[in-house]
C-alpha positions, 0 to 999 in steps of 0.5 A, a space after each residue: 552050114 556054119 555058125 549057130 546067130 541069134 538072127 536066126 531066131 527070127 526066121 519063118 522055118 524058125 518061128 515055125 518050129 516054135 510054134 510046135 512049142 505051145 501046140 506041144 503043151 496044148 496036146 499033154 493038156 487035151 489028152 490029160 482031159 480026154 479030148 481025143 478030137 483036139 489032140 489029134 487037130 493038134 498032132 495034126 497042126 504040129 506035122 503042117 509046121 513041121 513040113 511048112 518049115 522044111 520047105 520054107 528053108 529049103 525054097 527059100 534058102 533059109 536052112 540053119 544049122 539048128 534046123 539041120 540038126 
């Protein structure tokens, strides 16, 4: 891999990743409230993500160290 650049940041895999950000909050908050039905589509959209930003890196070649790790 090699060094850690702030352009990275602003790569799909990456943006991808920090979408699980909020989806993360918005599931504390759905199960805090009882709604079962959308923590699991949230859970659910937080797994697409975090597939879609592994292929995307490996097709595209945009693997990062921070995404290695």
């Amino acid at each position: 891999m090699g060094l850690y650049r702030a352009s990275d940041l602003f790569n799909v895999p990456s943006l991808l990743s920090l979408a699980r950000l909020p989806l993360a909050a918005a599931f504390v908050l759905a199960i805090h409230h009882d709604g079962r039905t959308l923590a699991l589509a949230l859970l659910a959209s937080a797994a697409v993500t975090d597939v879609m930003d592994g292929w995307w890196a490996r097709r595209f070649a945009q693997a990062t160290p921070t995404g290695a790790v």
